[in-house]
N, C-alpha and C positions, 0 to 999 in steps of 0.2 A: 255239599250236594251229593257227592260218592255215598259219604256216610247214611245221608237219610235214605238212595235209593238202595242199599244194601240191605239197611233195615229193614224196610219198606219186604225186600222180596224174603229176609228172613222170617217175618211174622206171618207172611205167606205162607213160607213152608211150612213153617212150624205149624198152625192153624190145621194144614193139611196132612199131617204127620204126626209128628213125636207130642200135639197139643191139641190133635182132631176134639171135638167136644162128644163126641158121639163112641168114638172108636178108642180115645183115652180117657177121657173122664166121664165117659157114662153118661152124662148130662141131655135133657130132652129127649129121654127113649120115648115117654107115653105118645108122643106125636111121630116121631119116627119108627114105634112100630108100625100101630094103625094105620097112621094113612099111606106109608110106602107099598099099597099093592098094584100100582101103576108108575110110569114114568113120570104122568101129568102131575098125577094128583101129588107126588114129591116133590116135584120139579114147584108149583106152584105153593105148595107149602116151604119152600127155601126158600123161596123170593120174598113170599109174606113175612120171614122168620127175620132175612137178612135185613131188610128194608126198617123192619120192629127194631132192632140192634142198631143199622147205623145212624137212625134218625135219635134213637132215646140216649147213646152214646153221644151224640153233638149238644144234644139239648145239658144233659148233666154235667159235659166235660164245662161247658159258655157258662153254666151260673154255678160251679164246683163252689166256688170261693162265697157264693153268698147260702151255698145248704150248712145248716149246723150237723155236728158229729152225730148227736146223740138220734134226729129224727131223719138221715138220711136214708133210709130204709123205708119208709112211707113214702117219701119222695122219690125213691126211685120206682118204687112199685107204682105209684101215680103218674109220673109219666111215662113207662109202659101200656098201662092200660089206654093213658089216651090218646097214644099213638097206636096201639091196636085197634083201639074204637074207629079212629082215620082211616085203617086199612082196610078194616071190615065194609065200614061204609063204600067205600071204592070199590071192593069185591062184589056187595050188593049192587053198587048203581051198572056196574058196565060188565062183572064178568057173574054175574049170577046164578047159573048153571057150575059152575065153579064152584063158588059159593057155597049151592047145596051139597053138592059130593063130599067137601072137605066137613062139613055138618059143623060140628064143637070145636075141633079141634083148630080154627082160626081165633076165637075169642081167647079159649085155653093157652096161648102164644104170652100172656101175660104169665103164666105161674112155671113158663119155660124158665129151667135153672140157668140155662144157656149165658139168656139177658143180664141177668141181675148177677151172675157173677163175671161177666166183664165188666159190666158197668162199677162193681164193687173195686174189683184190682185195676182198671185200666182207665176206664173213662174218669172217673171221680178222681183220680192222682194225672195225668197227662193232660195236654193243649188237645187243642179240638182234631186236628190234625192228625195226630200220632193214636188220638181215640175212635177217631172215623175209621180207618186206614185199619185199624183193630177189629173190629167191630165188623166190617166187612170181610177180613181175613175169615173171622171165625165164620160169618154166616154162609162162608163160598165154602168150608169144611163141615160143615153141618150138610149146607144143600147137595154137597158133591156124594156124602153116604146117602142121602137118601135117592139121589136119582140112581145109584148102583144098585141100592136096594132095592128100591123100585122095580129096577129095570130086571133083577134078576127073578124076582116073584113073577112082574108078568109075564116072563118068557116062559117060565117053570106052570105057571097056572093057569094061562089062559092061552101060549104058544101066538102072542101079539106083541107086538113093540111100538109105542105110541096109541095105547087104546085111549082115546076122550082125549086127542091134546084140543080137540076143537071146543072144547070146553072152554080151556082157557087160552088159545090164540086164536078165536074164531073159526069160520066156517072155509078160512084157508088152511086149516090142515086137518081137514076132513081125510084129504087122501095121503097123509102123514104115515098112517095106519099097517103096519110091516105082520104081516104073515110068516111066523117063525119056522121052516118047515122040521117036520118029528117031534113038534108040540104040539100034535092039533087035538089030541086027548085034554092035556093040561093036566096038572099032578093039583089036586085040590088042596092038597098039607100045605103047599107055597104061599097061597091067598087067605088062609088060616092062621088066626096070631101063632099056635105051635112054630109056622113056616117061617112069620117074621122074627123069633129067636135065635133060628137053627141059622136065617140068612146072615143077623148083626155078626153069630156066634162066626160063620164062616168069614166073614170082612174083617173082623178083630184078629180072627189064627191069621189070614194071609197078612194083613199088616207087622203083627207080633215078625212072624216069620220071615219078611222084607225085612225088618229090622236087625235081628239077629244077623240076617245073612251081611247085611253092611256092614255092620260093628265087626264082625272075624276078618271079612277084605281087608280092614283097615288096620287088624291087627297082624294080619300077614304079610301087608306089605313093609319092605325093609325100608329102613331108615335111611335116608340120606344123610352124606356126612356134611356137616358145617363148612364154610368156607374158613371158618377160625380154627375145626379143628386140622386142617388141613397145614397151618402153619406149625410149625416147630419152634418152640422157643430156646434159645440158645444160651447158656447157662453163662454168668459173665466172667471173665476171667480174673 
């Protein structure tokens, strides 16, 4: 039970860090440029992203054993889409103003690299289990860059924090709505694809750069001696 909750919070970190899908491997930029120029509209695109992931990750991992080798590639792109079809339609029935803001880029969830390469390394070889738990990992590290992202364009472009979350939690966070003060010009390059390069390009250096700075701590700290090497062995007469 130690072993699996260890796991469990190291594919977390990792997810978040050293195997971010956005900030290490690149993966899902076309949606996480564009629609990162608000908090909501990110915020709400992770959830649709995560929810795509941990559902098409259970579905794959339950019938692994009855997809063949050679056609599991249609199959997995096949249940992506129709679990994004699910989402979408939910998006249209109850959060529809959502919906429109987010435009393409909900349906577009299917051709996310994101998906289909856990699903390739993780879900298709592991129990349902260890591929949910994955799968969610990733999409909490997906969703977590874009609300950063998010959240740093609209301060930089509009000098707002929470524009349209009423969009998608209702007309209770209407007054959600933060007035950033010494934004209230807004820098227009932020809410400009240029803005969303220069923001990813700025989250990858500080990341890059947390990292480095850990790896030297660790190399400066001194060793501790062994408790074996501490014994002397006594040469026998």
């Amino acid at each position: 039970m130690q072993k699996t909750c260890l796991t469990c919070r190291e594919t977390l970190a990792n997810a978040v860090s050293h195997q971010n899908p956005a900030l290490v491997a690149l993966l899902g930029l076309c949606p996480l440029l564009a629609v990162s120029t608000t908090v909501a509209t990110g915020f709400g695109l992770g959830i649709a992203t995560t929810v795509t992931m941990v559902l098409s990750s259970v579905v794959i991992s339950s019938i692994r054993q009855l997809i063949p080798g050679d056609i599991r590639l249609p199959v997995f792109v096949l249940t992506i889409a129709s679990i994004v079809t699910f989402v979408e339609f939910l998006l249209r029935a109850y959060r529809f103003e959502f919906y429109q803001s987010a435009g393409l880029f909900i349906p577009l969830i299917v051709t996310n690299c994101v998906i289909l390469a856990r699903i390739e390394s993780v879900a298709y070889r592991q129990q349902i289990n260890l591929a949910a738990w994955d799968a969610f990992s990733m999409g909490f590290g997906f969703s977590l860059v874009l609300i950063i992202l998010g959240s740093i364009r609209e301060i930089l472009g509009f000098g707002t924090l929470f524009t349209g979350a009423e969009l998608l939690f209702g007309q209770t966070a209407v007054d959600w709505k933060l007035t950033i003060p010494g934004f209230n010009q807004g820098f227009l390059l932020a809410i400009l694809p240029p803005g969303a390069f220069f923001g990813l390009a700025l989250l990858i250096a500080i990341k890059n750069s947390l990292g480095k700075s850990g790896v030297s701590s660790q190399k400066k700290r001194p060793l501790q001696p062994s408790a074996s090497s501490d014994q002397q062995t006594v040469p026998a007469e």
